[in-house]
mmCIF file of the N, C-alpha and C atoms, coordinates in Angstrom:
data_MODEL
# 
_entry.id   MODEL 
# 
loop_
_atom_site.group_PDB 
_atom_site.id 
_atom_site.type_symbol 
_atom_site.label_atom_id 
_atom_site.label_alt_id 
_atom_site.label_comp_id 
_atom_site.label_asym_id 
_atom_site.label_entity_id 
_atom_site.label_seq_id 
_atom_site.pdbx_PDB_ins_code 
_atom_site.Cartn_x 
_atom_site.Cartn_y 
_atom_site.Cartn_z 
_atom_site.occupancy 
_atom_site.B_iso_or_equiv 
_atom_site.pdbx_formal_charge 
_atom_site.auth_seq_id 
_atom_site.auth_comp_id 
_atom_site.auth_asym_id 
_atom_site.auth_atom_id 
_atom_site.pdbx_PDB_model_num 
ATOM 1   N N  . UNK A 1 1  ? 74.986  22.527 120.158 1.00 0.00 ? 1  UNK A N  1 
ATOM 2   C CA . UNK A 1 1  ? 74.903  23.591 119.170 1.00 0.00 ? 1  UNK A CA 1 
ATOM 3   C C  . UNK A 1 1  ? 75.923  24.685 119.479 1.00 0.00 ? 1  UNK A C  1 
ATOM 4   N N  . UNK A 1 2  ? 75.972  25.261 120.668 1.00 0.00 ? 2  UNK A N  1 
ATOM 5   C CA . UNK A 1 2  ? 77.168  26.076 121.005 1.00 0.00 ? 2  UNK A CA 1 
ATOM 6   C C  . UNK A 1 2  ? 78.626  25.536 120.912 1.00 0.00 ? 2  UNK A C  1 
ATOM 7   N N  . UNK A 1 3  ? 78.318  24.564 121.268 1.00 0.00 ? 3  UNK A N  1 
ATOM 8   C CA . UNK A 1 3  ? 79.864  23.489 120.865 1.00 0.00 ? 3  UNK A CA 1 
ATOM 9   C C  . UNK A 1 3  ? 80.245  23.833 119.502 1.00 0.00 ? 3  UNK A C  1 
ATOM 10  N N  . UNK A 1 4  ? 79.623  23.789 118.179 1.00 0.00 ? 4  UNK A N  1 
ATOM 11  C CA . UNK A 1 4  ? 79.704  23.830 117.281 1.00 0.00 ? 4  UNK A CA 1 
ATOM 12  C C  . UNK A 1 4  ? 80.108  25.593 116.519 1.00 0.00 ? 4  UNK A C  1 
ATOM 13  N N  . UNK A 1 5  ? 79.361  26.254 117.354 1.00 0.00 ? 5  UNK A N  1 
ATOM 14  C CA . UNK A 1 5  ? 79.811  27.549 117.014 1.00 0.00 ? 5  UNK A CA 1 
ATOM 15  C C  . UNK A 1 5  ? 81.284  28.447 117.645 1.00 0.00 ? 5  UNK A C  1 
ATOM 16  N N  . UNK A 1 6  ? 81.554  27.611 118.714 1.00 0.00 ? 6  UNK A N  1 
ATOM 17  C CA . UNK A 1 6  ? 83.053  27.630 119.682 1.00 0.00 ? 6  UNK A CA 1 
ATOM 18  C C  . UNK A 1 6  ? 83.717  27.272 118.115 1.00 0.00 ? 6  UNK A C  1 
ATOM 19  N N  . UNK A 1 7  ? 83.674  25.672 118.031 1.00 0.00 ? 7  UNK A N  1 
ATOM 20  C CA . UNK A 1 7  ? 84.553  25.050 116.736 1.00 0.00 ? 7  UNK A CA 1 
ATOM 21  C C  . UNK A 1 7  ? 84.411  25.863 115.462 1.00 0.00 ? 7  UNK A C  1 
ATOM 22  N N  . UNK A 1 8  ? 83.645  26.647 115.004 1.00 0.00 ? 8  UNK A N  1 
ATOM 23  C CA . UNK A 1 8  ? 83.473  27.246 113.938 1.00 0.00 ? 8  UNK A CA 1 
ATOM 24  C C  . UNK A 1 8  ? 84.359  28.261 113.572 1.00 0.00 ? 8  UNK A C  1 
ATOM 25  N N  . UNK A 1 9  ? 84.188  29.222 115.028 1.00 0.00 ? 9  UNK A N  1 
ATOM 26  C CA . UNK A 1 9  ? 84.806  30.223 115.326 1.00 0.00 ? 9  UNK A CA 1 
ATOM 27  C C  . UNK A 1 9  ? 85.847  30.178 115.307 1.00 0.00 ? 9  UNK A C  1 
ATOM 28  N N  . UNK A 1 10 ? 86.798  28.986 115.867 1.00 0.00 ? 10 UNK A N  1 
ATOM 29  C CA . UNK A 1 10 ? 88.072  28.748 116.015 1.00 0.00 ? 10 UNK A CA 1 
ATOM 30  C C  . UNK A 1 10 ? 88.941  28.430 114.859 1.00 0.00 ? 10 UNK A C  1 
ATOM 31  N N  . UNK A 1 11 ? 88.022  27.621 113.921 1.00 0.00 ? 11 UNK A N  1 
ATOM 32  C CA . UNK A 1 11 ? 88.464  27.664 112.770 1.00 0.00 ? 11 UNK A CA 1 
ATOM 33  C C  . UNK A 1 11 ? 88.725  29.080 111.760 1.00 0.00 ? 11 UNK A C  1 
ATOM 34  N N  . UNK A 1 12 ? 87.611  29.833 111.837 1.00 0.00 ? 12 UNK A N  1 
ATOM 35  C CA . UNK A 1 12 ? 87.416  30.687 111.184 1.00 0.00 ? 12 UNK A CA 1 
ATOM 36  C C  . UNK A 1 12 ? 88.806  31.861 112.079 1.00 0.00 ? 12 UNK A C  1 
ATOM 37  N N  . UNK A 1 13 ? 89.056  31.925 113.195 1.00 0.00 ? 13 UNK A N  1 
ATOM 38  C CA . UNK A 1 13 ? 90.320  32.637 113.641 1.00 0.00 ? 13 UNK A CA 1 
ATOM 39  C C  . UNK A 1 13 ? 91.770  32.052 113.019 1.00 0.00 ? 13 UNK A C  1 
ATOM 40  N N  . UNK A 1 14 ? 91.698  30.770 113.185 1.00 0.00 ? 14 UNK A N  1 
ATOM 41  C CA . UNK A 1 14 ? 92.845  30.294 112.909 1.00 0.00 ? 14 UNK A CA 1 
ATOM 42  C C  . UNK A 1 14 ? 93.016  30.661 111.041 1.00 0.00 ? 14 UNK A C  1 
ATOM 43  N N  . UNK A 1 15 ? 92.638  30.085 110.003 1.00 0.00 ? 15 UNK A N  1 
ATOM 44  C CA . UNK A 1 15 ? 92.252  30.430 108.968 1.00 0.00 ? 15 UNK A CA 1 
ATOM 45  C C  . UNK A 1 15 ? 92.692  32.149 108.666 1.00 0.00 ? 15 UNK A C  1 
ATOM 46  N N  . UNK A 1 16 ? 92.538  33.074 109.756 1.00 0.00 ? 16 UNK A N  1 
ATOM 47  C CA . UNK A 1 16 ? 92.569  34.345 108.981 1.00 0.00 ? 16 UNK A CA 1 
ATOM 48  C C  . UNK A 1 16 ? 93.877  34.775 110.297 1.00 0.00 ? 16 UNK A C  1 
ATOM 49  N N  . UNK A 1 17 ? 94.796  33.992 110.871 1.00 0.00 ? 17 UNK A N  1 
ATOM 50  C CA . UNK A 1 17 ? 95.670  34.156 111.346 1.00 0.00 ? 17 UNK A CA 1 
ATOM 51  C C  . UNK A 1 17 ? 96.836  33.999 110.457 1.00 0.00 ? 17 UNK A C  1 
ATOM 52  N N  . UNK A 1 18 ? 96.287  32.276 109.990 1.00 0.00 ? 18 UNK A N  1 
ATOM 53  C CA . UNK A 1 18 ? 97.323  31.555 108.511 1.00 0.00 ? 18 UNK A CA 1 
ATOM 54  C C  . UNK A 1 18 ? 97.510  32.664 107.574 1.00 0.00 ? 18 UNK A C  1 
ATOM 55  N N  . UNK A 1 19 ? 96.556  33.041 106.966 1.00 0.00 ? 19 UNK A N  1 
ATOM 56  C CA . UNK A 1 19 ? 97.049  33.932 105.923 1.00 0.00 ? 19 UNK A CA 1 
ATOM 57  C C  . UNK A 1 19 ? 97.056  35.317 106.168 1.00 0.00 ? 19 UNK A C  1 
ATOM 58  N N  . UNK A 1 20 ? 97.045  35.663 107.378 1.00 0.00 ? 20 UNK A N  1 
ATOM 59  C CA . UNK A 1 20 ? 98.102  37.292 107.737 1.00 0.00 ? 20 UNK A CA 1 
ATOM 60  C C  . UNK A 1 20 ? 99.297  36.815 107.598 1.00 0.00 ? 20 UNK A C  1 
ATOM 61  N N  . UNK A 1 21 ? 99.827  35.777 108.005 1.00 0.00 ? 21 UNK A N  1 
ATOM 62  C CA . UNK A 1 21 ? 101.050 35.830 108.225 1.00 0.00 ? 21 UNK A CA 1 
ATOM 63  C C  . UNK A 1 21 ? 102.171 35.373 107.083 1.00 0.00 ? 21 UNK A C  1 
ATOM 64  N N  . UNK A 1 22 ? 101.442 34.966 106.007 1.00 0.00 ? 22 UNK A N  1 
ATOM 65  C CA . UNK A 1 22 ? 101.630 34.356 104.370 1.00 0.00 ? 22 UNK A CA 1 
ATOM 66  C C  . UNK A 1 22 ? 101.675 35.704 104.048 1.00 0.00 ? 22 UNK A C  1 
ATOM 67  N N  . UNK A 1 23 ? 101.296 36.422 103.849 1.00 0.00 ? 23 UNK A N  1 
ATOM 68  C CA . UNK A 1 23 ? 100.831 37.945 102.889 1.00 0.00 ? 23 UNK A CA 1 
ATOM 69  C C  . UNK A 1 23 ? 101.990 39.144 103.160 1.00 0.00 ? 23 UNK A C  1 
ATOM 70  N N  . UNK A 1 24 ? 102.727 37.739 103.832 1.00 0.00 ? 24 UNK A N  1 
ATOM 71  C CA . UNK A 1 24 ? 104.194 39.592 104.019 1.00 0.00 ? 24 UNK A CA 1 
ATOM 72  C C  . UNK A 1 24 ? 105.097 39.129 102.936 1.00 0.00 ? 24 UNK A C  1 
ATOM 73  N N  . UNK A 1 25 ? 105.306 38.698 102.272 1.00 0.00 ? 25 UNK A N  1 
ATOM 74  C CA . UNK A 1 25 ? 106.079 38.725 101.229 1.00 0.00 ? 25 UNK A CA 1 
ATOM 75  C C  . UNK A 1 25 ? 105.197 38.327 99.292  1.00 0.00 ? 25 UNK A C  1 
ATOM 76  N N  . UNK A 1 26 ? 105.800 38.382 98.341  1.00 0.00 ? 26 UNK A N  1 
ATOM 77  C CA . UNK A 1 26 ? 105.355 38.576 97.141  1.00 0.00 ? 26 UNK A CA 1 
ATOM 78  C C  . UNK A 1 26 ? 106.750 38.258 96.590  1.00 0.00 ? 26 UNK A C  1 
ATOM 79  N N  . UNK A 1 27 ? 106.246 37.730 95.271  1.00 0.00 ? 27 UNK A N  1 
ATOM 80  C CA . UNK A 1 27 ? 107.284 36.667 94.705  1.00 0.00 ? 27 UNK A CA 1 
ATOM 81  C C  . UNK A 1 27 ? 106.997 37.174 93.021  1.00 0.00 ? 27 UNK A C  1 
ATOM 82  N N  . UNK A 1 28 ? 107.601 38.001 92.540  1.00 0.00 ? 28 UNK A N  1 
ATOM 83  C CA . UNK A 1 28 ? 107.146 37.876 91.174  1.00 0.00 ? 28 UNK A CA 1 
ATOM 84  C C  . UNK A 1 28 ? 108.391 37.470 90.051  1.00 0.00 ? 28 UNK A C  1 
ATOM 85  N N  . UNK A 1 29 ? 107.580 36.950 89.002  1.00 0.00 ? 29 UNK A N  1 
ATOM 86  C CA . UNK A 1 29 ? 108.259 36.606 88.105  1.00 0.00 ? 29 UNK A CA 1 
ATOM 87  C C  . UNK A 1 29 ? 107.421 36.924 86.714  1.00 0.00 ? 29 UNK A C  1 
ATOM 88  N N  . UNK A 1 30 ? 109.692 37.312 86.118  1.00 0.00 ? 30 UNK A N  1 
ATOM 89  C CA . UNK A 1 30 ? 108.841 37.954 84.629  1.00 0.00 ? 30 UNK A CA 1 
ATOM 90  C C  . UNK A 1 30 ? 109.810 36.987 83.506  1.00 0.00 ? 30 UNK A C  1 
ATOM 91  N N  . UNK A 1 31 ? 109.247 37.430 82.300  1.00 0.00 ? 31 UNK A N  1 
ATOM 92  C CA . UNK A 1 31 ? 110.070 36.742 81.119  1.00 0.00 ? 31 UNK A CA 1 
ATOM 93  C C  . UNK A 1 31 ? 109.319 36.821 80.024  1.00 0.00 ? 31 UNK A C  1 
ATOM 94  N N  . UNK A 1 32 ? 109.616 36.130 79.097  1.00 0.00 ? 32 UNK A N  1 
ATOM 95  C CA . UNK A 1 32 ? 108.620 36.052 77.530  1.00 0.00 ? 32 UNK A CA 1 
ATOM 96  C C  . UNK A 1 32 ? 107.833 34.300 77.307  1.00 0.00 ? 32 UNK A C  1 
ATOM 97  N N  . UNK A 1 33 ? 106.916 34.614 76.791  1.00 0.00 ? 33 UNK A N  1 
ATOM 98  C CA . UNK A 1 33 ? 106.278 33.276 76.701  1.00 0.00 ? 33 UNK A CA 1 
ATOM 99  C C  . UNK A 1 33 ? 107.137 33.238 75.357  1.00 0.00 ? 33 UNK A C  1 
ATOM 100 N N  . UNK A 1 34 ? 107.513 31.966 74.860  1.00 0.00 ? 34 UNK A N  1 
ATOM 101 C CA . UNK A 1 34 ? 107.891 31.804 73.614  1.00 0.00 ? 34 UNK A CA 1 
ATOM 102 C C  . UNK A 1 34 ? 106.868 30.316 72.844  1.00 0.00 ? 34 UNK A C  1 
ATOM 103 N N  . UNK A 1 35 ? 107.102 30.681 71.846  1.00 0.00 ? 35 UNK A N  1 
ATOM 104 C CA . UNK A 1 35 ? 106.025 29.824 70.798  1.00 0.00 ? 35 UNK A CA 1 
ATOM 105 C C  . UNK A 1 35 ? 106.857 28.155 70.299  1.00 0.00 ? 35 UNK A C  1 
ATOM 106 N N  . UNK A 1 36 ? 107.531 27.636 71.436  1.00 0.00 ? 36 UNK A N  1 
ATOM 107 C CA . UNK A 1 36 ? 108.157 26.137 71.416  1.00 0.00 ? 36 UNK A CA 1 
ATOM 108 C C  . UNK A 1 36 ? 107.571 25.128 72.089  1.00 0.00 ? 36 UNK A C  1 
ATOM 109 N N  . UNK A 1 37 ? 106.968 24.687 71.724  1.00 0.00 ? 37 UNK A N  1 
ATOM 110 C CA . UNK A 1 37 ? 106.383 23.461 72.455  1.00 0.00 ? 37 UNK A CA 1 
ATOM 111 C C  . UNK A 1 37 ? 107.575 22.427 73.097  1.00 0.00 ? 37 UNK A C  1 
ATOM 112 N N  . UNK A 1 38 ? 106.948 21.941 74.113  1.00 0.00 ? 38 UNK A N  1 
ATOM 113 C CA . UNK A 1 38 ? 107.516 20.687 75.201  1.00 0.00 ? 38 UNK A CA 1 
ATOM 114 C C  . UNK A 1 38 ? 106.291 20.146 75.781  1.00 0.00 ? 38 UNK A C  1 
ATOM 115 N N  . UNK A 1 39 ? 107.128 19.135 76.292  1.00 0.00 ? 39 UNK A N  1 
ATOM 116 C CA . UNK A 1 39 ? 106.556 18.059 76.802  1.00 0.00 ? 39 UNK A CA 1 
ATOM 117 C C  . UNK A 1 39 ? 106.795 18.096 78.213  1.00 0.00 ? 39 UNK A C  1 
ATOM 118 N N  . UNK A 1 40 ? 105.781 17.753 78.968  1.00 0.00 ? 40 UNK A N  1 
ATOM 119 C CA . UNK A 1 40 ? 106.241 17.791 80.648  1.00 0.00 ? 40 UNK A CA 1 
ATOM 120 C C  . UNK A 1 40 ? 106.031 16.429 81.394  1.00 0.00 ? 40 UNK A C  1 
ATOM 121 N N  . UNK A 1 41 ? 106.858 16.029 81.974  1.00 0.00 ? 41 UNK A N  1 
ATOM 122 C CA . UNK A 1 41 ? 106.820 14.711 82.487  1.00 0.00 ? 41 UNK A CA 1 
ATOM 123 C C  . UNK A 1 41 ? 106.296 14.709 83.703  1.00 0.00 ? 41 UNK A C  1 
ATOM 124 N N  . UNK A 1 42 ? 105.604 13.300 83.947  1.00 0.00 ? 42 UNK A N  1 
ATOM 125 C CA . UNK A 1 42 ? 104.964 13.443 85.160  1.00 0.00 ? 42 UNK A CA 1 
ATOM 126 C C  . UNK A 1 42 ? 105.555 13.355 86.299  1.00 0.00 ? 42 UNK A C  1 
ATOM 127 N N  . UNK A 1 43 ? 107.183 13.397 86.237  1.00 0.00 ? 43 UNK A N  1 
ATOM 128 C CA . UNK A 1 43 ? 107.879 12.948 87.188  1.00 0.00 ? 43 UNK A CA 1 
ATOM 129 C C  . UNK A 1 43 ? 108.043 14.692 87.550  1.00 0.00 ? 43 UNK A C  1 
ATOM 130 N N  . UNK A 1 44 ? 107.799 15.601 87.030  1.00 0.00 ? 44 UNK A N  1 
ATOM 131 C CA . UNK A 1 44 ? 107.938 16.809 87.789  1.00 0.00 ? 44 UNK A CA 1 
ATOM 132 C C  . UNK A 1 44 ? 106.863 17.728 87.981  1.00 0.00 ? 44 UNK A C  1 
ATOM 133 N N  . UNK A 1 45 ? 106.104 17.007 88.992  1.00 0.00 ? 45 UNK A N  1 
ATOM 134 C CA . UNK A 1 45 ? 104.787 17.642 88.994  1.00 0.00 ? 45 UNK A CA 1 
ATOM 135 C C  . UNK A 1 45 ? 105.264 18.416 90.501  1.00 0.00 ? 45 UNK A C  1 
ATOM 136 N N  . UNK A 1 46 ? 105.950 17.596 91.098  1.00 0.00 ? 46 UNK A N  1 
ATOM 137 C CA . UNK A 1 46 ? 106.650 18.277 92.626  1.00 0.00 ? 46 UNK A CA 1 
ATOM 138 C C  . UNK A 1 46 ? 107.948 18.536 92.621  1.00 0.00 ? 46 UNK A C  1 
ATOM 139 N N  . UNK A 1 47 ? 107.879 19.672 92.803  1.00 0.00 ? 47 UNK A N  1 
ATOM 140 C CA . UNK A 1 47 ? 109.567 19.674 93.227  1.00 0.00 ? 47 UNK A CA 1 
ATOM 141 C C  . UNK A 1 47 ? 109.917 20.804 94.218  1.00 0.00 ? 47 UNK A C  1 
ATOM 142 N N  . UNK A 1 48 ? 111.181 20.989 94.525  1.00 0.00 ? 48 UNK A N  1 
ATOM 143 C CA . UNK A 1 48 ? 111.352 22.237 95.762  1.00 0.00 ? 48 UNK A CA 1 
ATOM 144 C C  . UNK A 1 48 ? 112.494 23.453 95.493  1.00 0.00 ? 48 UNK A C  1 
ATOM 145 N N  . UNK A 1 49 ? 112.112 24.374 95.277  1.00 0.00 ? 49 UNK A N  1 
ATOM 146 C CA . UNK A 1 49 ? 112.999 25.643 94.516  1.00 0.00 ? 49 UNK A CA 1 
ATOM 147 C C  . UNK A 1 49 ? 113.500 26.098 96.097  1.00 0.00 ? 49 UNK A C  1 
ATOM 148 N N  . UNK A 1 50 ? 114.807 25.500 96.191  1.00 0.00 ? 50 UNK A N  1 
ATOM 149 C CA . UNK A 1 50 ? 115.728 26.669 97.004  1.00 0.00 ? 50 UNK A CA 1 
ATOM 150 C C  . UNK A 1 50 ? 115.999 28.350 96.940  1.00 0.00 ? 50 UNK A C  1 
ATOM 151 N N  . UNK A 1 51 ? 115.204 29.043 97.731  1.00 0.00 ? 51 UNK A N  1 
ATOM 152 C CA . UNK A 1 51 ? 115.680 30.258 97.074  1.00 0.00 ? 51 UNK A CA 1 
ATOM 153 C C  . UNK A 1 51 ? 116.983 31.023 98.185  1.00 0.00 ? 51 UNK A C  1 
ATOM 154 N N  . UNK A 1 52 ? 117.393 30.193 98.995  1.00 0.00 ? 52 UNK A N  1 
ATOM 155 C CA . UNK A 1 52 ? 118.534 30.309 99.965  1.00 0.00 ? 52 UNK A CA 1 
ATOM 156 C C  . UNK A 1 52 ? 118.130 31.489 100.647 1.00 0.00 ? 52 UNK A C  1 
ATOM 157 N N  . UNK A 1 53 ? 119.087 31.560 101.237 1.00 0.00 ? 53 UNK A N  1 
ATOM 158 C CA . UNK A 1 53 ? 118.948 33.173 102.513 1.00 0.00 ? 53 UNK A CA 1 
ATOM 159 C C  . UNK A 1 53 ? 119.206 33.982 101.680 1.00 0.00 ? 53 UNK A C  1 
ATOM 160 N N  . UNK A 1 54 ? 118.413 35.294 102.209 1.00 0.00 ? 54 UNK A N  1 
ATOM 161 C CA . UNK A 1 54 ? 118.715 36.635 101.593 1.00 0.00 ? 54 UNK A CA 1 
ATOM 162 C C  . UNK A 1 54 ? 118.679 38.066 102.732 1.00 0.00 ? 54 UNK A C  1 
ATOM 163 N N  . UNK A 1 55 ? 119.284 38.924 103.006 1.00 0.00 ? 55 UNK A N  1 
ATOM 164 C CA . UNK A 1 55 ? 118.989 39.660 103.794 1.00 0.00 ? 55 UNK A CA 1 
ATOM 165 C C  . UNK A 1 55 ? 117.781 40.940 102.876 1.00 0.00 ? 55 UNK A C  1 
ATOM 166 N N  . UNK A 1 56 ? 117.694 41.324 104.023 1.00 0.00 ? 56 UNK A N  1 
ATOM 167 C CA . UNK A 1 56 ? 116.166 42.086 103.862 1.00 0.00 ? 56 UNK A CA 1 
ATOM 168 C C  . UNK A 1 56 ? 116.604 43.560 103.004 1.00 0.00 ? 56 UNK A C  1 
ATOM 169 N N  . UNK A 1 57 ? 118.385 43.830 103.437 1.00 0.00 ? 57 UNK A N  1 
ATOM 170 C CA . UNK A 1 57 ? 118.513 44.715 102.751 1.00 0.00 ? 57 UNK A CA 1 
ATOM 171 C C  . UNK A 1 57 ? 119.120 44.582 101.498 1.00 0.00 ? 57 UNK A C  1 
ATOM 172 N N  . UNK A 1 58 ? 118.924 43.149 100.491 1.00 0.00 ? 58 UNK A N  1 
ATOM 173 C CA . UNK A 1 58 ? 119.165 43.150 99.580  1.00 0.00 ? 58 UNK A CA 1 
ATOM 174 C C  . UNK A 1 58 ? 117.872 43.187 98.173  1.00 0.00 ? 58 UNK A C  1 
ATOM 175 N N  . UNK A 1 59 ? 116.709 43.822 99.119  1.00 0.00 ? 59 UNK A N  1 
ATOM 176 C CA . UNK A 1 59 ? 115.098 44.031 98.752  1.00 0.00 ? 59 UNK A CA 1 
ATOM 177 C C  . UNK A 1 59 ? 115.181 45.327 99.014  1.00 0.00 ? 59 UNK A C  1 
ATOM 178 N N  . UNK A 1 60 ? 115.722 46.366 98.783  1.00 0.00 ? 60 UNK A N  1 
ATOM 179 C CA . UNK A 1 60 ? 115.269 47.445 99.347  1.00 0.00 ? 60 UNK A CA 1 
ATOM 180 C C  . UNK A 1 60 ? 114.021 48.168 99.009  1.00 0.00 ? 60 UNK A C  1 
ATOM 181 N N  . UNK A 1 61 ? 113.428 47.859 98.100  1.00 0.00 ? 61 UNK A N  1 
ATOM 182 C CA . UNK A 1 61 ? 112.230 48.800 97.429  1.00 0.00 ? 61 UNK A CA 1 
ATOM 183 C C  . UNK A 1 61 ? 111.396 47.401 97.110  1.00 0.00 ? 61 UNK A C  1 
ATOM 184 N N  . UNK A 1 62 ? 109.787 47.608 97.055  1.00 0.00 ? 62 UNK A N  1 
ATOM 185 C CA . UNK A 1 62 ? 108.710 46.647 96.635  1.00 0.00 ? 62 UNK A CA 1 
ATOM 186 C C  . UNK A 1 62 ? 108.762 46.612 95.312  1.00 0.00 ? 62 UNK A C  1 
ATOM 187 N N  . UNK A 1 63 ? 108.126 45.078 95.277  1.00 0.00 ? 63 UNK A N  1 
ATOM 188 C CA . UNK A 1 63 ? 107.662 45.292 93.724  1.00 0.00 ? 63 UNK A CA 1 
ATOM 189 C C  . UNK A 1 63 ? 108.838 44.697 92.825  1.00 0.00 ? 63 UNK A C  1 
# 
């Protein structure tokens, strides 16, 4: 039973370690919805957006 609350615990640390360390940056995006329909193929359900290097002082202000 203590075994189990060691493992619990550890999870529950690790878990709120993961997402401190996710939560330093913010990603927003804007634009207009427009009224055109498409079709989406199932071949792009995955894919991987390069957003390349950026220096920190090309963010100067949040948001």
């Amino acid at each position: 039973m203590k075994y189990n609350n060691v493992i619990f615990l550890g999870l529950c640390l690790g878990l709120t370690t993961y997402s401190a360390l996710s939560a330093d940056s913010v990603i927003k995006i804007s634009g207009r919805v427009l009224d055109y329909g498409c079709t989406v193929s199932s071949d792009s359900l995955n894919f991987t957006v390069d957003l390349q290097k950026n220096s920190a002082r090309q963010f100067p202000t949040t948001g």
